[in-house]
C-alpha positions in Angstrom: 0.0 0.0 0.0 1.5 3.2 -1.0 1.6 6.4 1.1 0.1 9.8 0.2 4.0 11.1 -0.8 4.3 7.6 -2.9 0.9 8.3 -4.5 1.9 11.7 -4.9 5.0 10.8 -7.2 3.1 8.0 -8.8 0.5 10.3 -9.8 3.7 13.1 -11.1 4.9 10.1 -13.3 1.5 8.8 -14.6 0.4 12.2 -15.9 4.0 13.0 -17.2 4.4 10.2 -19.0 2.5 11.2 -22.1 4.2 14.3 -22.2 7.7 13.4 -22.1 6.7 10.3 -25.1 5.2 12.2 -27.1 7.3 15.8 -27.1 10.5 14.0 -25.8 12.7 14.8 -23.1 14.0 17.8 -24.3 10.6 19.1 -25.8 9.2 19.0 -22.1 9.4 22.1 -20.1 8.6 22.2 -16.6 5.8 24.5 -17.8 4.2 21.8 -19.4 4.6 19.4 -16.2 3.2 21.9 -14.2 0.3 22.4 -16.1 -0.4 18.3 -16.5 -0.1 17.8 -12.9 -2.2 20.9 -12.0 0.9 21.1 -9.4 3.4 24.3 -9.0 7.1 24.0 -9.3 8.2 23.6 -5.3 5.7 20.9 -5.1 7.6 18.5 -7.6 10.6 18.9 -6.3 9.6 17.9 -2.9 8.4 14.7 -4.6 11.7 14.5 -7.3 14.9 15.6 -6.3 15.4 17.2 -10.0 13.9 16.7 -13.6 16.2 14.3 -14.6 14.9 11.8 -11.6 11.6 12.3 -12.8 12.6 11.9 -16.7 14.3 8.2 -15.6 11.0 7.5 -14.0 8.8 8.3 -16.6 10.9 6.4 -19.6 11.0 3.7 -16.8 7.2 3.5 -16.8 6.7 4.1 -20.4 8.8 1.5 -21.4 7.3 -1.0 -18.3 3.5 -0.2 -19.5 4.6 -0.6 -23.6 6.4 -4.5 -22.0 3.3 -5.2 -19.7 0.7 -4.2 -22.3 2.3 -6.2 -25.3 3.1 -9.5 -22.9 -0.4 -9.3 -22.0 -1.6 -10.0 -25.6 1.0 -12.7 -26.4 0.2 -14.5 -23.0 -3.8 -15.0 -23.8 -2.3 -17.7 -26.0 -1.3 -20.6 -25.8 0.4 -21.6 -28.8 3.3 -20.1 -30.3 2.3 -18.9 -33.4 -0.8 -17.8 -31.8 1.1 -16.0 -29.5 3.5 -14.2 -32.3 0.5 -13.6 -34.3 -1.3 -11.5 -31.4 1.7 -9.9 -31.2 1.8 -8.6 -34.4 -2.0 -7.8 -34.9 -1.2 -5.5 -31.1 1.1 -3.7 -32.9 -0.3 -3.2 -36.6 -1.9 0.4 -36.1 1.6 2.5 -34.9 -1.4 5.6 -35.3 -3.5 3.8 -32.0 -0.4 2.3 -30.1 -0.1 0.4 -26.7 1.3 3.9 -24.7 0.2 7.2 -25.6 3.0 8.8 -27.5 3.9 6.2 -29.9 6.8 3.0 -29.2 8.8 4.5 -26.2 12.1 2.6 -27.5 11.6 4.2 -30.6 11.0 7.6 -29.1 13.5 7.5 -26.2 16.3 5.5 -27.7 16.7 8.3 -31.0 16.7 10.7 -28.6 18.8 9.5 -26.5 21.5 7.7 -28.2 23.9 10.4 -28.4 23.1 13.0 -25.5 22.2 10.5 -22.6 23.6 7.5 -21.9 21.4 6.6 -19.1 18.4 6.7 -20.5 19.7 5.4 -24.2 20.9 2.3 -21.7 17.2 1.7 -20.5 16.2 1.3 -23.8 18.6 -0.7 -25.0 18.0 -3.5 -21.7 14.1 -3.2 -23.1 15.0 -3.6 -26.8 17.3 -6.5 -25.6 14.3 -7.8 -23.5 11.6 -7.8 -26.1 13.9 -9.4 -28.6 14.5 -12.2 -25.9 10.4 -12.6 -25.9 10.2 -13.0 -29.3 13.0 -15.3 -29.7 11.6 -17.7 -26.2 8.3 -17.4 -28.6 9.5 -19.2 -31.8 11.9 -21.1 -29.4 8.7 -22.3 -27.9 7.0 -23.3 -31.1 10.1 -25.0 -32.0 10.0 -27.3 -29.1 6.7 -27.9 -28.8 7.0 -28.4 -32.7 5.0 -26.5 -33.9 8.1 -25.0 -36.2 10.8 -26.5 -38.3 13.6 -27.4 -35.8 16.3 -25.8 -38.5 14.4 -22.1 -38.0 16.8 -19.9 -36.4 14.6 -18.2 -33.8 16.9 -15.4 -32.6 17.6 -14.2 -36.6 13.9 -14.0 -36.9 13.1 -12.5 -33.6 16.1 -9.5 -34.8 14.5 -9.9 -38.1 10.7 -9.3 -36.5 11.7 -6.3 -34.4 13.7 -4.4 -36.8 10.9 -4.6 -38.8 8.0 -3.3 -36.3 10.7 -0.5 -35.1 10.9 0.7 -39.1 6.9 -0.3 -40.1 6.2 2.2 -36.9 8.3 5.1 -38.2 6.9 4.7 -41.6 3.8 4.7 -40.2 3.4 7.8 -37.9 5.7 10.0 -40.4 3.5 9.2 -42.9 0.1 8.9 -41.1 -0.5 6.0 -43.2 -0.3 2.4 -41.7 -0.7 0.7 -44.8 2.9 -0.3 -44.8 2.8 -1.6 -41.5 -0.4 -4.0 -42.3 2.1 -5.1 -45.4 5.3 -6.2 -43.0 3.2 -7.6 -40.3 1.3 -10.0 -43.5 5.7 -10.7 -44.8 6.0 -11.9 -41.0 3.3 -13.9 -40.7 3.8 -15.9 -44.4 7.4 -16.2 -42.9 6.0 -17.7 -39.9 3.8 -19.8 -41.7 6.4 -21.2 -44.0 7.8 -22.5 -40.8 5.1 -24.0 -39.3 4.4 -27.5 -39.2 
């Protein structure tokens, strides 16, 4: 159970969150925090000891919601494929995605590669993370044999996220998903050429 100062800073984080993903860390003003919290500028840092704690928090929790929200799709299933397939259907509309703001690796990690290396570490433990997933996925089907044994899973699980990461981009600079719906179908045919 969380106290009111812990409810406080959780509430600071939740209604930040959006902000920072969306305008990124350096589009952000304290202005803009302010005015999403409805709080003035003592009051947050009674709660953070600077901007750049709250910052790590909030790419902490955007890229824990965008982990939670996609594992929670995958796991209705029980198959593999299944599993991949929801996966892939979750992510297919980069204009309606799982955390407001768009794909926080995405967002964070461009940002971040060459001006903080704390944050641009963060995203690269998630990116390493959800690559793992997708690799345990086909791993899964391939021992369950559902897939041909000879399918390397961690070349298609690279493969599979490369091509999200880019179908996103293309998607939201555009404003057109229809490039997306077209890489998600190559994945799946690839999928299905190694089912058995």
């Amino acid at each position: 159970m969380m106290n009111k100062a812990e409810k406080t800073r959780q509430f600071i984080i939740e209604k930040t969150a959006p902000l920072f993903n969306t305008n990124g860390v350096a589009g952000t003003a304290v202005s803009d925090i302010m005015a999403a919290t409805k709080m003035a500028r003592g009051s947050l840092y009674v709660h953070f000891q600077n901007i750049d704690e709250l910052v790590n928090c909030v790419v902490d929790y955007n890229l824990k919601m965008f982990v939670e929200r996609t594992t929670a799709v995958s796991d209705q299933h029980e198959s593999a494929k299944n599993k991949f397939f929801a996966l892939l259907d979750y992510l297919s509309d980069p204009l309606n995605p799982p955390v407001q703001g768009g794909c926080p690796m995405m967002n964070f990690g461009m940002e971040a590669d060459d001006t903080n290396p704390v944050i641009r570490e963060k995203v690269n433990e998630v990116v390493c993370g959800v690559q793992q997933a997708m690799e345990n996925i086909i791993q899964k089907g391939i021992n369950d044999g559902e897939f041909q044994k000879e399918w390397d899973a961690g070349e298609f699980a690279t493969k599979s996220y490369a091509m999200i990461e880019g179908g996103i981009l293309i998607s939201r600079v555009s404003r057109d998903i229809s490039k997306m719906k077209m890489l998600v179908r190559l994945l799946k045919e690839e999928i299905n050429e190694h089912s058995i």
